[in-house]
Every structure is written in structure tokens, then in C-alpha cells.
C-alpha positions as CSV (number, residue, x, y, z in Angstrom):
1,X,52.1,53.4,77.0
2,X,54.5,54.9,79.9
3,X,53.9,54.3,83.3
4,X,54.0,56.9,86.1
5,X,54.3,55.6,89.6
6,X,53.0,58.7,92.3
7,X,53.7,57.8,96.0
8,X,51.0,60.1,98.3
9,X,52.5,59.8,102.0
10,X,50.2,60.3,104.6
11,X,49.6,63.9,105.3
12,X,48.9,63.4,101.8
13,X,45.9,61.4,102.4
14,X,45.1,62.6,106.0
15,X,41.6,63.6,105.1
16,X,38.8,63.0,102.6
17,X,39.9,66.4,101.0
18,X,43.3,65.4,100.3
19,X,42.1,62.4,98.9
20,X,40.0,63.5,96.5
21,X,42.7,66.0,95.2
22,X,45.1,63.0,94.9
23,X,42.8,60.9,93.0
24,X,42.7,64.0,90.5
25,X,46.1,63.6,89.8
26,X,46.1,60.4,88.9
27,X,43.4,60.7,86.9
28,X,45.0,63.6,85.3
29,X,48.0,61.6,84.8
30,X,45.5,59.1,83.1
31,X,44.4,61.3,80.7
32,X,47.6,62.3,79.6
33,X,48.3,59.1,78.5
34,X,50.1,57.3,81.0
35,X,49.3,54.6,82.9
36,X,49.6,55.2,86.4
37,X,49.9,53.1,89.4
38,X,49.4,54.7,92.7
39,X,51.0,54.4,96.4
40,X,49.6,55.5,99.2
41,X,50.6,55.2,103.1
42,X,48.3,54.9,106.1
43,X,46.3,58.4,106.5
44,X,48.4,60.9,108.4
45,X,48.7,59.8,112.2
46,X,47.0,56.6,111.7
47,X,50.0,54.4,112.1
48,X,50.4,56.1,115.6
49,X,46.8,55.9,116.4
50,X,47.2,52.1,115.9
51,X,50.6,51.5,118.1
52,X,49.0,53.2,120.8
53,X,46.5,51.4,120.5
54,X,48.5,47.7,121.0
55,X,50.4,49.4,123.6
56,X,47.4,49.9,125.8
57,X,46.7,46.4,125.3
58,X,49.9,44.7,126.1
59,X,53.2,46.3,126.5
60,X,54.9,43.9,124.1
61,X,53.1,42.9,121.1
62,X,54.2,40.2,119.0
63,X,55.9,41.6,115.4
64,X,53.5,39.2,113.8
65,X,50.4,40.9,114.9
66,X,52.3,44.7,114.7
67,X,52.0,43.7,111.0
68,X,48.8,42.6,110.8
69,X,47.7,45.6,112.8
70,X,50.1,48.3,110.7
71,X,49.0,47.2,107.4
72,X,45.3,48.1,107.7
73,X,46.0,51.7,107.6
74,X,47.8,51.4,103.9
75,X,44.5,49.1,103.0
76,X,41.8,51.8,104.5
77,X,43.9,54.5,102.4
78,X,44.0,52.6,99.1
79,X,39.9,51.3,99.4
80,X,39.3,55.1,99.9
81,X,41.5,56.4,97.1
82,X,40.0,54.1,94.7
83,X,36.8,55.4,95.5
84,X,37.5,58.8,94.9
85,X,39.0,57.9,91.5
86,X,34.9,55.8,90.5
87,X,33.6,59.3,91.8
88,X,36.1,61.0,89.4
89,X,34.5,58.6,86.4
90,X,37.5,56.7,86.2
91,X,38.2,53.0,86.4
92,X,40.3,51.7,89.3
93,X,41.7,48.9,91.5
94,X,43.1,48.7,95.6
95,X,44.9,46.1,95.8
96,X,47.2,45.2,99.3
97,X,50.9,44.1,99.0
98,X,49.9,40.6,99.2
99,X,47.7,41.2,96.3
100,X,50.5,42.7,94.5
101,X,52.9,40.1,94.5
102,X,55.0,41.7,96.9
103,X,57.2,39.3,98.3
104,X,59.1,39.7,101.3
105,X,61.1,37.9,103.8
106,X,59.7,36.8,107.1
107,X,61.7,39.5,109.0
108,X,58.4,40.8,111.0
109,X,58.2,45.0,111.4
110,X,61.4,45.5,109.3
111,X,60.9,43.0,106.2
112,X,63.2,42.9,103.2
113,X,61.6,42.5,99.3
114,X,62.3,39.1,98.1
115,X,60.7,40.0,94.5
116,X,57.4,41.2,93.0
117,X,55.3,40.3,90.4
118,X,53.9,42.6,87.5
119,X,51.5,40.2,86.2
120,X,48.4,41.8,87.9
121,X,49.3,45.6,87.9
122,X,50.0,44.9,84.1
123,X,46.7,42.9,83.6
124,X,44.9,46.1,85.5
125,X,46.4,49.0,83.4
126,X,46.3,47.2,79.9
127,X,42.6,47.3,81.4
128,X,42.7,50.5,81.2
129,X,42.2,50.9,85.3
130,X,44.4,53.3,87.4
131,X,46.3,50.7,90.3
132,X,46.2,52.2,93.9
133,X,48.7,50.3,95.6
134,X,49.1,49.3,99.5
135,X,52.4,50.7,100.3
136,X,54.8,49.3,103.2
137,X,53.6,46.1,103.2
138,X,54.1,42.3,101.3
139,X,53.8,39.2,102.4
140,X,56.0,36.1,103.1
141,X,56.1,32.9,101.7
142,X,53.5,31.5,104.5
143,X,51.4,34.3,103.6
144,X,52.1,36.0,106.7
145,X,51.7,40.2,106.2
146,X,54.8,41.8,106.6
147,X,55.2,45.3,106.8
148,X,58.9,47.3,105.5
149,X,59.4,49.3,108.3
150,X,60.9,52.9,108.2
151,X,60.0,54.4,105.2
152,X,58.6,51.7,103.4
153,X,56.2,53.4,101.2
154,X,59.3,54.9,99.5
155,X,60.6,51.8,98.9
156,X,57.5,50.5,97.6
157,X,57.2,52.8,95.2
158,X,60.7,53.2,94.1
159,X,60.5,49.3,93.7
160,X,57.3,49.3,91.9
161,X,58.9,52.0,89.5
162,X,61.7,49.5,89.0
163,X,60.2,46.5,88.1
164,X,57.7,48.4,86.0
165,X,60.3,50.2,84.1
166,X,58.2,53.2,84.7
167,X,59.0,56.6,83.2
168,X,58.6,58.3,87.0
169,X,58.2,57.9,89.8
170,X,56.5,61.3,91.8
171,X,57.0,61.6,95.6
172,X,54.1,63.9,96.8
173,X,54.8,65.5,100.3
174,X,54.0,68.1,102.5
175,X,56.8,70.7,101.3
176,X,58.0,72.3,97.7
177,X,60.7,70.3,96.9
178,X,64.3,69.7,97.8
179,X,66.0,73.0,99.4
180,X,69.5,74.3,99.4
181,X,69.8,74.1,103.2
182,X,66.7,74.3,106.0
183,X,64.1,77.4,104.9
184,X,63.6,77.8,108.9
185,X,67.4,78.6,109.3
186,X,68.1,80.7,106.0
187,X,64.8,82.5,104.5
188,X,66.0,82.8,101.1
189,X,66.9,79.0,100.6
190,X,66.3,77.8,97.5
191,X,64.4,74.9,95.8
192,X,66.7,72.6,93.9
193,X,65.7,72.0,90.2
194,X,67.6,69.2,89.8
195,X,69.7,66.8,92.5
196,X,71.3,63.4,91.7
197,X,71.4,60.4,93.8
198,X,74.3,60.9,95.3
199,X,73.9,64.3,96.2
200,X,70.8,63.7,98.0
201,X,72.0,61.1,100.3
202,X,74.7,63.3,101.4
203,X,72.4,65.7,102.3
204,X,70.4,63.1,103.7
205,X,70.0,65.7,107.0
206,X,68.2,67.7,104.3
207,X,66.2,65.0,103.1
208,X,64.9,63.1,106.3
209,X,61.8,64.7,106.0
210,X,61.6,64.0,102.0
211,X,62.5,60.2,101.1
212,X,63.9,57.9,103.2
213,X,67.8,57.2,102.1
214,X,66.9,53.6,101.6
215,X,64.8,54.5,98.7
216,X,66.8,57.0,96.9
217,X,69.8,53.9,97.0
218,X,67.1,52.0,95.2
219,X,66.5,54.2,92.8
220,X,70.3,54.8,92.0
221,X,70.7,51.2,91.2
222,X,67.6,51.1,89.0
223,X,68.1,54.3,87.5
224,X,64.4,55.4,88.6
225,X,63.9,59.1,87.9
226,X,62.5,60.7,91.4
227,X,60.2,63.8,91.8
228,X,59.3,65.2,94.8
229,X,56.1,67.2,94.8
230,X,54.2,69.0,96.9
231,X,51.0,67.5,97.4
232,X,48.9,71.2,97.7
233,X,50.2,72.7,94.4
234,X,51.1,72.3,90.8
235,X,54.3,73.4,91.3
236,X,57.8,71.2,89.4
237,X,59.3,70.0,93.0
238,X,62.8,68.8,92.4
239,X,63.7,65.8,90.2
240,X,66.2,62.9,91.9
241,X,68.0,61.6,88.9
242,X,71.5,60.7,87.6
243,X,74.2,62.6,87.5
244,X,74.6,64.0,83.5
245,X,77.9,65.3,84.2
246,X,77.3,68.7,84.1
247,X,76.4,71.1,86.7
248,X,75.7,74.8,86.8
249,X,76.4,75.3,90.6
250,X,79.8,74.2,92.3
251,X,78.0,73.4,95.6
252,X,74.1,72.3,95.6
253,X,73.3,72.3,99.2
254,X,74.2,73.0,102.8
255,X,73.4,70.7,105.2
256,X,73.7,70.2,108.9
257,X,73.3,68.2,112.1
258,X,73.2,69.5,115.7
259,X,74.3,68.2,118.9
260,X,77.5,65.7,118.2
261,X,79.8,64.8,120.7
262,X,83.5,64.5,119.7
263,X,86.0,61.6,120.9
264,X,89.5,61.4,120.7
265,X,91.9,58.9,121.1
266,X,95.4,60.3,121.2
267,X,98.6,58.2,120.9
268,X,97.0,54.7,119.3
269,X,99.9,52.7,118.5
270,X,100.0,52.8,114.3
271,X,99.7,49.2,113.5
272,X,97.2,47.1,111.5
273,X,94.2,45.5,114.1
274,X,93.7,48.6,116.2
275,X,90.8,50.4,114.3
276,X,89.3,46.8,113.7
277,X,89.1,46.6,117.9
278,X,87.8,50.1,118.0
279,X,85.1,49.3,115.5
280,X,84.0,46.0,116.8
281,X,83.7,47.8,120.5
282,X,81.1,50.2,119.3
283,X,79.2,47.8,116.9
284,X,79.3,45.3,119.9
285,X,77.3,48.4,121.8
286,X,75.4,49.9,118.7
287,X,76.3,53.1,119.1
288,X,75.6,54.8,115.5
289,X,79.6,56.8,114.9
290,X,79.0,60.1,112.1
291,X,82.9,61.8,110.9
292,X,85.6,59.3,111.6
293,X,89.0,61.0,110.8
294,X,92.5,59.5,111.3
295,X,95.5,61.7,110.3
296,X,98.5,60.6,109.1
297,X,100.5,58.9,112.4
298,X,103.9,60.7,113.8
299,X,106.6,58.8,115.7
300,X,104.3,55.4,115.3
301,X,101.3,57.2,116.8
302,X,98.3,58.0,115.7
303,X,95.1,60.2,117.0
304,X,91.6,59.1,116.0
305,X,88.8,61.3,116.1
306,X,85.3,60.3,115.8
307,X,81.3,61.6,116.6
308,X,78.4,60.2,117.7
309,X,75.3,62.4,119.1
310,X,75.5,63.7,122.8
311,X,73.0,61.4,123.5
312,X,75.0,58.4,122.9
313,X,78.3,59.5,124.3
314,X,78.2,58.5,128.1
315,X,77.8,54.7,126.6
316,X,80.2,55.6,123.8
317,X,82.9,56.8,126.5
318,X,82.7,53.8,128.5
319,X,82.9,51.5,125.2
320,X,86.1,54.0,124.2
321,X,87.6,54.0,128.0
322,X,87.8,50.3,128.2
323,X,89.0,50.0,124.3
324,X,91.5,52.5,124.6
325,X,92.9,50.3,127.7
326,X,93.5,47.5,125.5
327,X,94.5,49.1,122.8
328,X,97.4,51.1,125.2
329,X,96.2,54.7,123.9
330,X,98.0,57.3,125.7
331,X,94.9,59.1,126.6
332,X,91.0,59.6,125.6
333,X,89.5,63.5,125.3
334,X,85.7,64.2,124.4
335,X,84.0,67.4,123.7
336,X,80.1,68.5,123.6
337,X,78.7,71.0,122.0
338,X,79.4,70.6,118.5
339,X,77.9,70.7,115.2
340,X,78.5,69.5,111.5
341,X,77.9,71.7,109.0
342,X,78.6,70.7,105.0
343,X,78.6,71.4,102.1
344,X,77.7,69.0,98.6
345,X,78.0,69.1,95.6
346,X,79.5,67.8,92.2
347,X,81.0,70.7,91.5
348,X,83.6,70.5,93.8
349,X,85.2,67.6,91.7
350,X,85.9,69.8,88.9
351,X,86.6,73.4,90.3
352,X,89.2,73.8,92.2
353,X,89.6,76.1,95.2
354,X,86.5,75.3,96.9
355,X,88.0,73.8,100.0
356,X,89.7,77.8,100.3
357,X,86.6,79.3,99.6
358,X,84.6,77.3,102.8
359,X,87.8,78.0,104.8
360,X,87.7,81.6,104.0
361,X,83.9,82.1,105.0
362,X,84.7,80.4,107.5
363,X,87.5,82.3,109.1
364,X,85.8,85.9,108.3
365,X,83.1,84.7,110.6
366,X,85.8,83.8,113.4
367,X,84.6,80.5,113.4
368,X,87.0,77.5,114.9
369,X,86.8,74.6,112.9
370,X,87.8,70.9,115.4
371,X,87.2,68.6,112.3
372,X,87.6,68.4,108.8
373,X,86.5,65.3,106.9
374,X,85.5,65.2,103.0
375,X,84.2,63.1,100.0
376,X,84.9,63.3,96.2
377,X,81.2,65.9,96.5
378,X,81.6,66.5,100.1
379,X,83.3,68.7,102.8
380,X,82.1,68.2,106.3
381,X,83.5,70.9,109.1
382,X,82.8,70.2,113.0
383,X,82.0,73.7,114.5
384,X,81.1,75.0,117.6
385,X,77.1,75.1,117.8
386,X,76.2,78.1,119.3
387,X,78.1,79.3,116.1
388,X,75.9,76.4,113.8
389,X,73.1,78.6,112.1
390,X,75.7,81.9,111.5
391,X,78.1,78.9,110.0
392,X,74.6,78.0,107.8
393,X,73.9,81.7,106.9
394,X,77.8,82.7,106.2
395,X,78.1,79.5,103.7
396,X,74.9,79.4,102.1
397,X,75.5,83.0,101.3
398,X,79.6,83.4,100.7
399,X,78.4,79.9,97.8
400,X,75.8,81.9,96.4
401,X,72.8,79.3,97.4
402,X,70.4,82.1,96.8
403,X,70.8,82.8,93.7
404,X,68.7,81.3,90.7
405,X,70.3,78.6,88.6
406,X,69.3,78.2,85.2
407,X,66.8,75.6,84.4
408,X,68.8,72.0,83.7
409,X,68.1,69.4,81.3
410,X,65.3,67.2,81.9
411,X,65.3,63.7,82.8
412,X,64.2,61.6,80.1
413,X,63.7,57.7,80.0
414,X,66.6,55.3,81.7
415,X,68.6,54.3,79.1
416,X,70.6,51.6,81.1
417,X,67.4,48.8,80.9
418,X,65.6,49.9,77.7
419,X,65.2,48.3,74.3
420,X,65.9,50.7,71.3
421,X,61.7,51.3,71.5
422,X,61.3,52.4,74.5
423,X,59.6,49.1,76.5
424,X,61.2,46.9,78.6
425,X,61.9,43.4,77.4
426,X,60.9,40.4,80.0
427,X,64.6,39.8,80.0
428,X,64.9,43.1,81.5
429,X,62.6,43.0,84.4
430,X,62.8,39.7,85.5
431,X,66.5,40.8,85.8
432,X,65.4,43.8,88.2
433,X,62.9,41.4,89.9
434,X,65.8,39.1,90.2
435,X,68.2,41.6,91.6
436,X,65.2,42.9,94.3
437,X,66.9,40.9,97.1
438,X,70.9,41.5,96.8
439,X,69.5,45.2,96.9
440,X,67.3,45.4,99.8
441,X,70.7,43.5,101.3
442,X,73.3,45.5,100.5
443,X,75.0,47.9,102.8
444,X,77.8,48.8,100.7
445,X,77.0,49.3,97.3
446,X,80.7,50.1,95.5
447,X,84.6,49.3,96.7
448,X,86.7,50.9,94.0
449,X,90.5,52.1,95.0
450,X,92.7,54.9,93.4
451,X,96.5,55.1,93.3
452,X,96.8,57.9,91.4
453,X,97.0,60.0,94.3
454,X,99.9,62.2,96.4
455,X,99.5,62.3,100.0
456,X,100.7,66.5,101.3
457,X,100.8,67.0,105.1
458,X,101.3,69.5,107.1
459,X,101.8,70.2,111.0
460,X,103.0,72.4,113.6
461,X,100.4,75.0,111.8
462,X,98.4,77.6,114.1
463,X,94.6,76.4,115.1
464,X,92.5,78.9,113.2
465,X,90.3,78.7,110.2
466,X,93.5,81.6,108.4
467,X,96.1,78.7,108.2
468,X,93.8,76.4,106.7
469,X,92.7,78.9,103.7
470,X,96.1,80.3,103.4
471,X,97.2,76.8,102.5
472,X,94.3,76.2,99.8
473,X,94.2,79.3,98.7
474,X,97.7,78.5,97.2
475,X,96.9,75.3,95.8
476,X,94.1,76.7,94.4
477,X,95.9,79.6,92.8
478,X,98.3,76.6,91.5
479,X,95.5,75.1,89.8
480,X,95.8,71.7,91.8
481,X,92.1,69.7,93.0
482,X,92.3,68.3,96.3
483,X,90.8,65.0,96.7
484,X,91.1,63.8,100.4
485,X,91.2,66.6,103.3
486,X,91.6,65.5,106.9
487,X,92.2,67.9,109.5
488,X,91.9,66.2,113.1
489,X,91.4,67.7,116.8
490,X,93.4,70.5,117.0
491,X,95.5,70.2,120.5
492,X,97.6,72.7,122.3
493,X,96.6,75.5,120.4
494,X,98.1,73.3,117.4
495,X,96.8,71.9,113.9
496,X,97.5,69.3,111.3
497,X,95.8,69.1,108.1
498,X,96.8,66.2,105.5
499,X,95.4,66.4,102.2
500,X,95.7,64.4,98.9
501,X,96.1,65.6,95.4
502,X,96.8,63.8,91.9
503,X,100.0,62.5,92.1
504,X,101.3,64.3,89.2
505,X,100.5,67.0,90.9
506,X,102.5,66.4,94.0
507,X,106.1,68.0,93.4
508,X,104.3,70.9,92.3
509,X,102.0,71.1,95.1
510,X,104.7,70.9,97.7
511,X,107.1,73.5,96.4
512,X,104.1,76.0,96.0
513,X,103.3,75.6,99.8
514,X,107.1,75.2,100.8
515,X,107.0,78.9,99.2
516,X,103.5,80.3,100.4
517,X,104.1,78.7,103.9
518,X,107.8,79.9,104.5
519,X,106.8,83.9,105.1
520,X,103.3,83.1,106.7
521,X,104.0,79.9,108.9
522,X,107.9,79.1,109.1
523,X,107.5,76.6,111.9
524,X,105.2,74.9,109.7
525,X,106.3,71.1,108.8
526,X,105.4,70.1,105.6
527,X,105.9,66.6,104.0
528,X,104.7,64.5,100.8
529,X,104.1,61.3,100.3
530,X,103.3,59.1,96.5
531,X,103.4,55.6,97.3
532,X,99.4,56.1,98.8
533,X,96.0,54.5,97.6
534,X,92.5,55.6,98.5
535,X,90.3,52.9,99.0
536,X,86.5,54.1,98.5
537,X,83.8,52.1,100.5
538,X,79.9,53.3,99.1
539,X,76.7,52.8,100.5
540,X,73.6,53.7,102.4
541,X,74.1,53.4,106.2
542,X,77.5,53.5,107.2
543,X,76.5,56.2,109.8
544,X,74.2,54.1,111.0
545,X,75.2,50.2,110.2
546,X,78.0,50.3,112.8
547,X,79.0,46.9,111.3
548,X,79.9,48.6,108.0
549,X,83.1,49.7,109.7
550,X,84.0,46.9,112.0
551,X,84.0,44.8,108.7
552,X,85.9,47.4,106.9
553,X,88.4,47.4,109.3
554,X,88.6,43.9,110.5
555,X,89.3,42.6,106.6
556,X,92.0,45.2,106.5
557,X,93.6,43.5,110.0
558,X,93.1,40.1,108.9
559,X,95.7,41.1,105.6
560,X,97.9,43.2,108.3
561,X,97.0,45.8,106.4
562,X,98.2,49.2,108.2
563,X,95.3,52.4,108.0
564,X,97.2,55.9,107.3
565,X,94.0,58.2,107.1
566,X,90.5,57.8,107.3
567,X,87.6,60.1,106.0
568,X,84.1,59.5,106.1
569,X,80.7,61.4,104.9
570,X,77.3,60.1,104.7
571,X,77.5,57.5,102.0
572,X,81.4,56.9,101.9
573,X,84.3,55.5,103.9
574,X,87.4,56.9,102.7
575,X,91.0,55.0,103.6
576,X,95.0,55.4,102.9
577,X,96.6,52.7,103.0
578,X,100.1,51.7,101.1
579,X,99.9,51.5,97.3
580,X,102.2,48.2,97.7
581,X,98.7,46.5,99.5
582,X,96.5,48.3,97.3
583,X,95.3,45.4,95.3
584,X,95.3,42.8,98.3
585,X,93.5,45.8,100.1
586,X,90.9,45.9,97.4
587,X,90.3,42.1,97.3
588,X,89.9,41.3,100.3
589,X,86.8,43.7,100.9
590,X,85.0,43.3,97.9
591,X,85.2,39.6,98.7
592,X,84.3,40.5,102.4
593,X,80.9,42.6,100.7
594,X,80.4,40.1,98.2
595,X,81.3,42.6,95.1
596,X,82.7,40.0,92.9
């Protein structure tokens, strides 16, 4: 029999109406044939209620006792949901973490799963009982609760799901499903039918309020099919699967964050070690760093641009001021009022001309563009933002976003840890079970390199959004996809934009722009280069593990390894480097992350 895993958070649960409407889905579920195992979170506020509550007893409570207070409000929602299940005539079981099997490390407040066993939930359903689960929370070797920290119900489930080999895993919430960009900021945004893993965690601005990042990393790794539902309807939600390799839209969604603060170091001398010092400076001070971009160097200097939010730049300047001292830069600029605005999707890595098309909205709306950095499904543009929501509006619109897609194919089972009948073999999950810990451990998930690729820049071009789409309007027209864009601050009313294409590509690339640019922009420089590589670092957290990039970039300086560009998005560190270190490039992180 299958086994569905649904996750109620806690406005789920809030109050004894929402529970009872929960415990008829799972029973429903029940009926249907599954076997269903249930997660539930502390009732809506009740994890607040409590911390207030230890606050107005001591003004620093131990982490032990957080966790032994925290993880009554999972075990009051799971006694209560079990109840309503008996009142639905159905058989069923609470059980905590502990009585799980869920076994963590002794990291109080923030603990990581060691492993879990099945042998009880599987004892339970083959009894025929519906399992109502204790989300957040495990317990250490000592016994001691623990408690997962920031959305740990997610990962509870996702993990449950997992080891389970469970058919689905439903995320019941307070909203319809997975929009094409915010419903508050554009009232004909669109549910999603269908997102895949790595969609979703770019748009992780999108998703806060959904699943917690952490979890949807988990369930790329495990190959657990997601659905979010909403908890006060029947309707689909949007399923979190993987990528099938087609898709009917070029971009899926438009996402957004507010209030970023831009920093600039100009004139950085272009040598291996200086990003490594950079990096270590802010990990040293925490201080969380979003779109890193680094443009090819001129003269044997180079500019890097970074954001972090306004509320962290008077530390982050003083951390830069002092770095850029050392590091002999000629001079350090900053800017406020700023906003990121993106766009995501697979499409983009099989349609060309997309880049043009964002430019060209963009420029119609007079809109100044200070930043551009991208992924393989990603552009990100830094605007100004009391020009953020028309930026939302033109895009979402000029793509499309509004307009119905047709229904794509369902999900189906995983196919990557399945015997030919459908069950999972023991082999299988104590493999997942196994593999519980390097998970809830890693940062950085892939390192993978490319030197099939043709650098193409171009400076001395005018700073307006029109330059920028003339020049990918023409490679669009030329039938070339662009890979890497990097445009970095703009200064004395001047741009530079480097991009990379395939390198077969190149030659043709550059004479179509050397004739396209020679009417429009004559002062224009223009240059190509082959000998590149793009090394690809993926995983959850680089925006907010600052110690992602001060390892990324203190490997490459131990190897005197020299950084041309850089380009980040939310799940990807993107670097040029010379193809002649390539493989010593690649080697030394993957052995730095452990990834052989």
C-alpha cells in the first residue's frame, strides 16, 4: 500500500475546527487506500505564547529547557489530532519525535537529523492505524528532546516521506498554492500547476511563506514529490517535483526582495587571494551578502559589487572600509534604495532571447538597471525601489505570467529508489536513513565546471536599459543562448556588460555585435575571450551561510587561482576562471565540500 505523508502547519491546527477538518483528510486519505502518516506543528501562535512565556521568567533560558518547553506544542497538537481521527471512527496513534525514532544531534534549538527509524510507523500502519506525528522535534542520543529549529516541521515531513518512500508528501498551508509572483503586488498572479525543485528555491522570496528552503533541498535529494495545499479547500495546490525536461512557459515566476544596499569596491588589484580576504571579512562579521558580481578586470583592476539589506550595511561598510585598506582598493561606493527583482525559470535554458526580452520591458518602463547577475534558470536585475512593484507589474505582464498554462504531466512515483514493483527494498531505505546526516550537513550540494564556454565583453556602452537589449536583441536574432550575464555598477554615466555564450558560438557572436554595435554604439569596445571555464557551486544557503563563499574563495587562493567574473542567485555561485586551472579549480573545491 502507498504512503502519503500530509504536513498541517499551525494555522492549520489553530483551533478545534481546523482540526477536525484535518483529521478528515487523513481519514479520507485512509480510505482511499493509502496509508497515511500525519505531521502536525504546535497550534498557530503557541510556539510564541511559550517563548514569551520563558522570557518572563528569565531573560536567557538554557537551549536545553527551550526544547523541552517548544516541543509540548507539537505533542498537544498531535494528542488532539488523534482524537479527532477516534471521533471520525478511525484508528490512530500520536507519537513524539522521540517516539518516532527521530534521531538528532545534541545541537539544542537548531538540531540536525542523525537518522530515523521506520520500524514503529510501519508496525502502526500495517495495523491499519493512521500515524500523527510530532513534527520539529527528535531526540539525542542521551535522550535529551531536541527541537529543528526554523522550519522544522517541513523537514520532518520531507524526511519522514523519504525514509518511507512515500508516494507524497502534501504541505497544507494557509494560501492556494505557489504563485507566479506576490497576489498583493499583481492581482492577476497565477497559481503554479507544477514547479521543480530548483525553481522553487530560486524563488525562495516567493516561497518563505510556503516551505522553508531547507526542506525543499531535502526533497530534491530524495526525489520526494511536494504538494502544497491549502488547508480551507479542496483545491490541487502546486506540486514541487523534478524537473521532466519539458516546460510550457519560458519563465515560471517573478520574484522579488526590497530594501538592498549596494557596495562597491572599485579598482581591487586582479590577483588570486583578494575575494578570499573580502569573504572571510564578512563571514568574520556574519553579515548575510545576496548578488555578488565581478566583471571582467581592465588594466589589472577589477570592481566588485555586492548587496546585503540596508539593515546590515552600516556594519557591512565598516567590515568593507577596513578590507578595502588592506586590500589597496582605489575607493569604496554604496547606494540605498535598491531592489532585486527576477525572473526564473527553465525555460530560459532552451529559448533564446529572453535576456532581450527582460531588457526591453525593462527599458519601455524607463527603468535603470545598477546590477545584472544570472543563473542557468535565473536573471536577477538590481532596480531602483520606488520603481520595484511597476518593475513586478511590467515583467510579470511583458512574460505573460497571467495567462493559463496547460495542465502538465503528473508526478508519479520516484523512480530513482524503487524496485521494479513499486516498494522499497530495506537496502533502499536504510541507504536514505544512512545518507540523513551528510544531508542535514551539506551546504553545497553540487560543484560541476564547464569549458565549453566563450567569454564576449563589452564596455564604454551608454548606462540605460536600450544598450543592454540592443546587444541581446542581436544575439538573440543570431540564434545564440547566453549562459553567464554580468553587468556591474554602472559609473560615470558608463556600462559594462560581459556575457558568456557556447564557445562555438563565439566568432559568430562577436562579428554579429561588431556589426549591430558599429551604427548604434561606435565607441563601444567589444572583446572575446575562449580559453574560460565556469565553475558552478549549488546549494541551499549561500545567501545566508556567509562561509559558503569565504571557502569558495579561499580554496581558489590557496591554488593561486585568479577569479575573472563572479555571478550569484539564490542557490548558485557562478565563477570564470582560466580553462588552463579548470581541473585543479574543480578539485580543489569538491575536496574542500567533501564531493568526492
Amino acid at each position: 500500500m502507498s504512503v502519503i505523508v500530509q504536513k498541517f502547519g499551525g494555522t492549520s491546527v489553530a483551533n478545534a475546527e481546523k482540526i477536525r477538518i484535518a483529521a478528515e483528510r487523513a481519514v479520507k486519505a485512509r480510505k482511499a487506500g493509502h496509508d497515511v502518516v500525519v505531521v502536525v506543528s504546535a497550534r498557530g501562535h503557541k510556539t510564541d505564547e511559550l517563548i514569551d512565556l520563558a522570557r518572563s521568567i528569565t531573560s536567557n533560558p538554557r537551549p536545553r529547557e527551550m526544547d523541552m518547553l517548544l516541543s509540548t506544542g507539537e505533542q498537544e497538537s498531535v494528542a488532539l489530532l488523534a482524537m479527532a481521527v477516534h471521533e471520525l471512527g478511525a484508528e490512530a496513534i500520536s507519537l513524539t519525535g522521540a517516539q518516532i525514532g527521530v534521531l538528532t544531534d545534541t545541537t539544542h534549538t537548531k538540531a540536525r537529523i542523525v537518522s530515523i527509524s521506520t520500524a514503529r510507523i510501519r508496525e502502526h500502519l500495517a495495523a491499519g492505524a493512521i500515524v500523527i506525528a510530532a513534527g520539529f522535534q527528535g531526540v539525542d542520543a542521551a535522550m535529551n528532546i531536541t527541537t529543528l529549529g526554523r522550519g522544522g516541521s517541513d523537514t520532518t515531513a520531507t524526511a519522514l516521506a523519504a525514509v518511507l518512500d512515500a508516494e507524497l508528501c502534501e504541505i497544507y498551508t494557509d494560501v492556494e498554492g505557489v504563485f507566479t509572483t506576490d497576489p498583493r503586488v499583481v492581482a492577476d498572479a497565477r497559481k503554479v500547476e507544477r514547479i521543480s525543485y530548483d525553481e522553487m528555491l530560486e524563488l525562495a522570496s516567493l516561497g518563505a511563506g510556503v516551505m522553508h528552503s531547507r526542506s525543499i533541498e531535502f526533497a530534491k535529494k530524495f526525489a520526494v514529490n511536494l504538494r502544497v495545499r491549502p488547508s480551507y479547500s479542496d483545491g490541487p495546490g502546486t506540486l514541487i517535483a523534478p524537473y521532466n525536461g519539458t516546460t510550457q512557459t519560458v519563465v515560471t515566476g517573478v520574484a522579488f526582495v526590497r530594501n538592498e544596499a549596494l557596495i562597491t569596491l572599485i579598482g581591487l588589484p586582479d590577483q588570486p587571494g583578494v575575494m578570499s580576504s573580502l569573504f572571510t571579512a564578512l563571514s568574520g562579521a556574519r553579515i548575510p551578502v545576496d548578488m555578488v558580481v565581478q566583471n571582467t578586470a581592465a588594466e589589472g583592476l577589477a570592481n566588485v559589487s555586492f548587496t546585503v539589506s540596508e539593515d546590515e550595511l552600516p556594519a557591512a561598510m565598516e567590515v568593507v572600509k577596513s578590507a578595502a585598506r588592506t586590500l589597496s582598493a582605489q575607493s569604496v561606493q554604496q547606494a540605498t534604495g535598491l531592489s532585486k527583482v527576477s525572473i526564473v525559470g527553465h525555460g530560459m535554458q532552451t529559448h533564446t532571447g529572453v535576456a532581450a526580452r527582460l531588457f526591453q520591458i525593462l527599458a519601455d518602463s524607463h527603468m535603470r538597471i545598477h546590477v545584472v547577475t544570472t543563473s542557468d534558470i535565473k536573471i536577477s536585475v538590481l532596480i531602483d525601489s520606488d520603481r520595484c512593484n511597476d518593475a513586478i507589474l511590467a515583467v510579470h505582464g511583458g512574460f505573460g505570467l497571467h495567462q493559463p498554462s496547460p495542465p502538465l504531466p503528473g508526478y508519479g512515483r520516484p523512480t530513482n529508489s524503487l524496485t521494479n514493483s513499486g516498494e522499497a527494498t530495506d537496502e533502499v531505505v536504510a541507504d536514505i536513513v544512512s545518507r540523513l546526516d551528510s544531508m542535514e550537513s551539506i551546504l553545497v550540494s553540487d560543484i560541476s565546471s564547464d569549458t565549453d564556454q566563450c567569454r564576449i565583453s563589452l564596455g564604454n556602452l551608454p548606462d540605460d536599459p536600450v544598450a543592454a537589449t540592443t546587444v541581446f536583441a542581436a544575439v538573440a536574432e543570431a540564434g545564440i543562448l547566453v549562459d553567464l550575464i554580468v553587468q556591474n555598477t554602472p559609473r560615470s554615466g558608463v556600462s559594462g556588460i560581459s556575457f558568456t555564450v557556447p564557445a562555438a558560438d563565439g566568432p559568430r557572436c562577436l562579428q554579429r555585435l561588431q556589426t549591430e554595435l558599429k551604427s548604434s554604439y561606435p565607441q563601444a569596445e567589444l572583446h572575446s575571450e575562449s580559453g574560460i571555464c565556469k565553475l558552478i557551486i549549488t546549494g541551499i544557503g549561500l545567501r545566508s551561510h556567509t562561509d559558503v563563499g569565504r571557502r569558495v574563495f579561499r580554496t581558489l587562493a590557496e591554488n593561486r587561482i585568479n577569479v575573472d567574473m563572479i555571478s550569484t542567485s539564490e542557490i548558485k555561485i557562478s565563477i570564470v576562471v582560466s580553462s588552463q586551472e579548470s581541473a585543479k579549480a574543480l578539485a580543489a573545491l569538491q575536496s574542500e565540500f567533501r564531493m568526492t
